[in-house]
Structure formats: C-alpha cells, structure tokens
C-alpha positions in Angstrom: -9.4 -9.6 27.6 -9.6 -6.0 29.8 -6.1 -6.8 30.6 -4.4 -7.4 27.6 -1.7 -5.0 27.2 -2.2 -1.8 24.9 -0.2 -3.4 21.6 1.0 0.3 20.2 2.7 0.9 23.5 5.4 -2.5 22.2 5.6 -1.6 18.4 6.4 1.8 19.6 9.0 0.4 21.6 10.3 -2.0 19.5 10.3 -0.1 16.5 10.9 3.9 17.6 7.9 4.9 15.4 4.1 5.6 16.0 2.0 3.5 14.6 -1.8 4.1 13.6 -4.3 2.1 15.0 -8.0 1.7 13.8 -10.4 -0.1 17.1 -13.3 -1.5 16.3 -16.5 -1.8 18.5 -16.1 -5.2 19.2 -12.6 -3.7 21.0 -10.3 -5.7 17.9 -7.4 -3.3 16.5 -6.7 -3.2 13.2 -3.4 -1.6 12.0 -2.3 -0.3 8.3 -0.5 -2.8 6.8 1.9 -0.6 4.8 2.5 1.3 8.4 3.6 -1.5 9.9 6.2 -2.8 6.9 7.7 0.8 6.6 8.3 1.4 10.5 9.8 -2.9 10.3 11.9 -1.7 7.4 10.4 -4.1 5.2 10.6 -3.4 1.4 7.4 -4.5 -0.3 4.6 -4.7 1.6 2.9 -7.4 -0.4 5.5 -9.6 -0.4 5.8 -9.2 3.6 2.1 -9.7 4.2 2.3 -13.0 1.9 5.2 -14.3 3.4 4.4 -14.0 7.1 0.7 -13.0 7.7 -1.9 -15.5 6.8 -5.2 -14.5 5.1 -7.2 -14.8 7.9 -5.2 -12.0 9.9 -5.5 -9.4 6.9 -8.4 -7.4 5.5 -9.4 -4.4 3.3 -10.2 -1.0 6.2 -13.9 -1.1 3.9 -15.0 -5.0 4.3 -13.8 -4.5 8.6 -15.5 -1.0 9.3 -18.5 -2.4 6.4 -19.3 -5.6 9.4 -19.9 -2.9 12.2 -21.9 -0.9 9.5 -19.5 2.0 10.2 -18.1 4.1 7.1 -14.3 4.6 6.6 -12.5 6.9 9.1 -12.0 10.2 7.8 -8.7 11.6 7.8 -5.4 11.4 5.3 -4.2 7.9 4.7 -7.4 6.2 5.0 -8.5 4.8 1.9 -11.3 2.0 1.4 -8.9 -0.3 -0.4 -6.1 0.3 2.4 -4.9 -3.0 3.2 -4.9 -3.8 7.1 -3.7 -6.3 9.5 -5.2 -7.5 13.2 -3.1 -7.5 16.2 -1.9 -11.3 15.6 -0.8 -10.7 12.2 0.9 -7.4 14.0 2.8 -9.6 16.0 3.6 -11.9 13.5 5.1 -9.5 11.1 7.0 -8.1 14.7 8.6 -11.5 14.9 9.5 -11.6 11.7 11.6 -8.4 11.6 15.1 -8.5 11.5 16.0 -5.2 13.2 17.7 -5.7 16.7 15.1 -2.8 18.4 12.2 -5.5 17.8 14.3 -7.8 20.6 12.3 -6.1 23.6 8.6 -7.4 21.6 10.1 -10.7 20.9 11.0 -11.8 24.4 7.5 -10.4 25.3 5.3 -12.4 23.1 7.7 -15.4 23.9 6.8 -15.0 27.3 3.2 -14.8 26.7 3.4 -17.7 24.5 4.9 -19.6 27.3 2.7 -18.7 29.8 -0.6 -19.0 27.9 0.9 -22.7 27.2 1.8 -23.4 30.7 -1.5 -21.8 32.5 -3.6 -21.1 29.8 -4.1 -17.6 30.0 -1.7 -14.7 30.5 -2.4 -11.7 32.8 -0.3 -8.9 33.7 0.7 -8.1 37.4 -1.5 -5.0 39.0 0.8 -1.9 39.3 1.8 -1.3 43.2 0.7 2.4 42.9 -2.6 2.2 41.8 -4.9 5.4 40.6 -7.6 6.8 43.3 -11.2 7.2 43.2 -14.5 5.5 42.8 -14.7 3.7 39.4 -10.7 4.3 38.6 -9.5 1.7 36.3 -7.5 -1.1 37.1 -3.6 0.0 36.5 -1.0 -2.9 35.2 2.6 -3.2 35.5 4.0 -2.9 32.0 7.0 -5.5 31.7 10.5 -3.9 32.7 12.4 -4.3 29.4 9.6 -2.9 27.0 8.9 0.0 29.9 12.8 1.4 29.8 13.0 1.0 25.5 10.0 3.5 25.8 11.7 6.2 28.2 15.0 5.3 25.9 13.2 6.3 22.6 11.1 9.1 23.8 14.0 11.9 23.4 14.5 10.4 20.1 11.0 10.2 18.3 10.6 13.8 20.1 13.1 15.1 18.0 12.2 13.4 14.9 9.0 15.2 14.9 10.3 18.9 15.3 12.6 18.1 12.4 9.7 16.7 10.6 7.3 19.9 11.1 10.5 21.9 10.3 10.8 20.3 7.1 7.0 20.5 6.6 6.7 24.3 7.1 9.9 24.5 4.8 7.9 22.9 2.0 4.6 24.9 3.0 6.7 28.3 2.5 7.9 27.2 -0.6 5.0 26.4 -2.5 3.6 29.4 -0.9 6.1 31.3 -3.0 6.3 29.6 -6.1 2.3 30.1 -6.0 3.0 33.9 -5.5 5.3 34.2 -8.4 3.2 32.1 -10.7 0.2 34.2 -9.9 2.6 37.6 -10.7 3.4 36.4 -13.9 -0.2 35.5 -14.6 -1.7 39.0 -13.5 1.6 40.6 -15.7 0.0 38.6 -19.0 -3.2 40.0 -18.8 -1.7 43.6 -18.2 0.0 43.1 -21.3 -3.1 42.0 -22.8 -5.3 44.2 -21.8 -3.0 47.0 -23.1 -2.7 45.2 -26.8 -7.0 45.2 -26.5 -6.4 49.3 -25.9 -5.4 49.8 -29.1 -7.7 51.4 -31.8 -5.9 49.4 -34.6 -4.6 46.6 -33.4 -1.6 45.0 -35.6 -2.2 41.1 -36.3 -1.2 39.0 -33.3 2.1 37.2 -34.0 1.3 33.3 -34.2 3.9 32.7 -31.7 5.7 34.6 -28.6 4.6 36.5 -25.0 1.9 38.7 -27.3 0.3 35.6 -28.1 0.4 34.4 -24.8 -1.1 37.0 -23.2 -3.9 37.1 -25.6 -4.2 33.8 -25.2 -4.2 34.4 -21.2 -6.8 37.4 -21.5 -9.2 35.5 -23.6 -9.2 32.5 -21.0 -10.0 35.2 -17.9 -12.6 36.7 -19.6 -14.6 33.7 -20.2 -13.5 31.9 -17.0 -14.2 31.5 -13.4 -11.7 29.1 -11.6 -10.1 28.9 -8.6 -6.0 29.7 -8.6 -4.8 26.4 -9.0 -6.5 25.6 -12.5 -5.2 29.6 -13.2 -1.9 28.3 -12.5 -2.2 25.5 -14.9 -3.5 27.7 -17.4 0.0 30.2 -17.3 1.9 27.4 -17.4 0.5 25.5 -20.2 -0.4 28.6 -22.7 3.2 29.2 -23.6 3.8 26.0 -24.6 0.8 25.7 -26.5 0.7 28.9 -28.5 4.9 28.0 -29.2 4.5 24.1 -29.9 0.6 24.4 -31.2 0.2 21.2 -28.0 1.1 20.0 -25.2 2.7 16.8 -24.4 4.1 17.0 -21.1 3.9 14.6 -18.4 1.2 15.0 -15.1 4.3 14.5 -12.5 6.0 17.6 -14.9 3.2 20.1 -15.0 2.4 19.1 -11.0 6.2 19.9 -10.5 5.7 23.6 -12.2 3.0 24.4 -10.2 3.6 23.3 -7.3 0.3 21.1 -7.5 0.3 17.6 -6.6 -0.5 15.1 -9.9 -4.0 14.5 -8.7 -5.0 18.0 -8.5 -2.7 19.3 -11.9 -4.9 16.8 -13.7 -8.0 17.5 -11.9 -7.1 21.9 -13.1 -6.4 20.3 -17.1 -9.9 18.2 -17.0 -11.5 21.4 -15.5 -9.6 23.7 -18.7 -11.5 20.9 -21.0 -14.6 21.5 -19.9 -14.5 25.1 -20.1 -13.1 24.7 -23.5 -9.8 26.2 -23.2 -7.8 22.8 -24.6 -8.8 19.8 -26.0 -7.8 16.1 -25.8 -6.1 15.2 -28.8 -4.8 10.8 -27.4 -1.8 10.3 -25.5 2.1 10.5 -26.7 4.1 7.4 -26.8 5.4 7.2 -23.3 2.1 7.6 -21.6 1.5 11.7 -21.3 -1.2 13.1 -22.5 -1.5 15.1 -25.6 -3.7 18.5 -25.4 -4.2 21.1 -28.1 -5.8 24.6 -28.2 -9.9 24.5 -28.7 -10.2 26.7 -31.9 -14.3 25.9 -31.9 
C-alpha cells in the first residue's frame, strides 16, 4: 500500500539505532538480518531468525536482488551471502524483543493487527497540515506515541555518532602512526644495508641479527615492487625469519603488528610468495601458518 507507514521510522524508535534498509523495485524492504538482532540485543543471530522468523520471511541479499536481475549493492557490509529479512519477519523479530524501548512498536502493530481484523485494511489518518503544490505527496499523521520516542531519542543517537567518529578518527590517527614508524624502521634497514653493500671487502654476513636483517631487507627492495602494506609485512616478518629460520605466527598476530586487517596481512604474505621472498612450508598445530625463507 502508498500509505503504509515508512517501517525504519518505528525500529528507529523502538530501538534508538538506525537500521539499513535495502528496497526493492517491486517497493518490498529487505533489512540485514544481523542488523536487526544486534540493535534488538539478541545474541546469535541464527538462533533468533530460527526461533521467531519463518523461512518464508528470510532470504540471502544475492537470490532477492538476483529476481529483479539487479547485482548486490555496493558499499561495506553488503555481502552476497548476507542473510536478510522482509518487513514481516522485521516485525516479528520486533515483537519478539524483550527490551522495554520496543513497547512503542508493539502497541503499534497491535493496533494494526486489530484494525486490519476489524475492517480489513489499515490506513493512517492524513496530516492536518498538508505540503503545498501541484503533485505534492499525500502527508500522514505518524501515531502519537512512536512520533514523541523519536524526538525523545534524537539528542541521544546524535551524540552516539560524534562519539563514534571521535573514536573512528582516534583509530585512523593511530594506524596512521604505527604505519609511519614501521615504514622508518624499514627505510633505516636498507640504510644499513646499503652501507654493508659499500664495502670493498665485505666480512661474511652473521647468520643471525639486525645485519642479517637488513640484508635480508635490501635484497627484497631490490627485486620488489609492492605497495606499503606488503613492505610492512616484509619488516615485520624478516627478523623473525632470519632469527628463528620460519615463521609460525598467527594472521590475527601479524595483522595486529601492522596495523593491517587479517584479510589484507594475508593477502601482503601470499603476494611475498609469489614474488619468492618466503615459501609455504604446512601449517603449525594450532592452525597458523608456517613460512620459511625461499633460498631457490
């Protein structure tokens, strides 16, 4: 129906949070399922979806936007295996929350429920002030209680969000620096390097230690063409293998070191393999990888 009621405006009531909402040509919403359970404060997503959404009210965001012949909406979060939900099984996970903000939504759809029993449909009341101009849309009067826990909960998701984007530039600066410092230490290896290749007579690199390191280092930038973040990798994995002869240390460890998240540390170690810096040597017993140096 035109006139049904724009759903985000009640979870956002009910719930103080934004939730992301996917609408479809055929005007259906679609809304992330694990959204939804995190804003509702439920703990698994799975077991909330089997518990109180049927089948028929969930899908996978690839088979939906796949029947319109649409591809997947670009942006972060938006995966072709994310699990979503339509607007009843919205409403049904609503119900099923426990958290006394959700009251406001409740007696809504209780009311709906009511009326659509009673009269068979349910329509809400045009606004007394309505917008001027030819072709204007029709304006409705949103129901009293959900229309004050939205003014109530403005101030408060307002404030969430510059504390969020302070945390997020926090985090942004930080990295920033680590990067800075890792990239120092790099360019101070290679120095050191370059000074050892200056020598007429060079003594015998020790097996282990900074020397070796840095000759390590110096032979991997003269033969390579990456972009900073596999560099990082590189400083931070040579020590370790020219001390222990290979490297056993988790993705989540090495990621934490460089400030890199897992996906792109292991993406910089694949990309040191195929320039033949390291090579794959199996996997340690709890799960990490195991990488030597490629003496070919």
């Amino acid at each position: 129906m035109n006139e049904a009621i724009d759903i985000s405006d009640f979870v956002y009531a009910a719930t103080g949070d934004r939730v992301r909402r996917l609408t479809m040509p055929d005007g259906t919403h679609w809304f992330p399922a694990a959204d939804v359970c995190k804003k509702l404060g439920y703990t698994t997503t799975r077991k909330a979806l089997l518990d109180h959404v049927p089948e028929a009210h969930r899908e996978f965001l690839e088979t939906v936007t796949g029947s319109h012949s649409l591809s997947v909406p670009a942006g972060r979060g938006w995966r072709r295996d994310l699990q979503i939900i339509d607007l009843q099984g919205l409403i049904l996970l609503v119900n099923a929350c426990t958290k006394p903000a959700c009251a406001p939504f409740k007696q809504w759809v209780a009311e709906v429920i009511e009326t659509v029993q009673r009269e068979g449909f349910y329509a809400l009341e045009e606004a007394e002030v309505q917008p001027l101009g030819p072709g204007a849309p029709v304006a409705y009067a949103m129901p009293e209680q959900v229309a004050e826990a939205i003014v109530r909960l403005e101030a408060h998701n307002l404030k969430l969000d510059e504390e969020l984007a302070g945390v997020q530039r926090q985090s942004l600066a930080l990295q920033r620096e680590m990067l800075t410092a890792q990239t120092a230490m790099a360019e101070a290896m290679v120095r050191i390097a370059d000074r050892i290749d200056g020598f007429s007579l060079r003594p015998a690199i020790p097996v282990g230690g900074p020397a070796a390191t840095a000759s390590l280092l110096a032979g991997w930038r003269e033969r390579l063409s990456v972009t900073e973040d596999v560099w990082t990798v590189a400083v931070v994995i040579a020590p370790v293998l020219v001390e222990k002869g290979e490297l056993r240390e988790p993705l989540e460890s090495i990621a934490a070191r460089t400030g890199l998240t897992v996906r792109r540390g292991n993406e910089c170690l694949r990309m040191l393999r195929r320039h033949a810096c390291i090579r794959s040597r199996g996997g340690a017993e709890g799960g990490a990888p195991v990488y030597v140096l490629n003496t070919v």
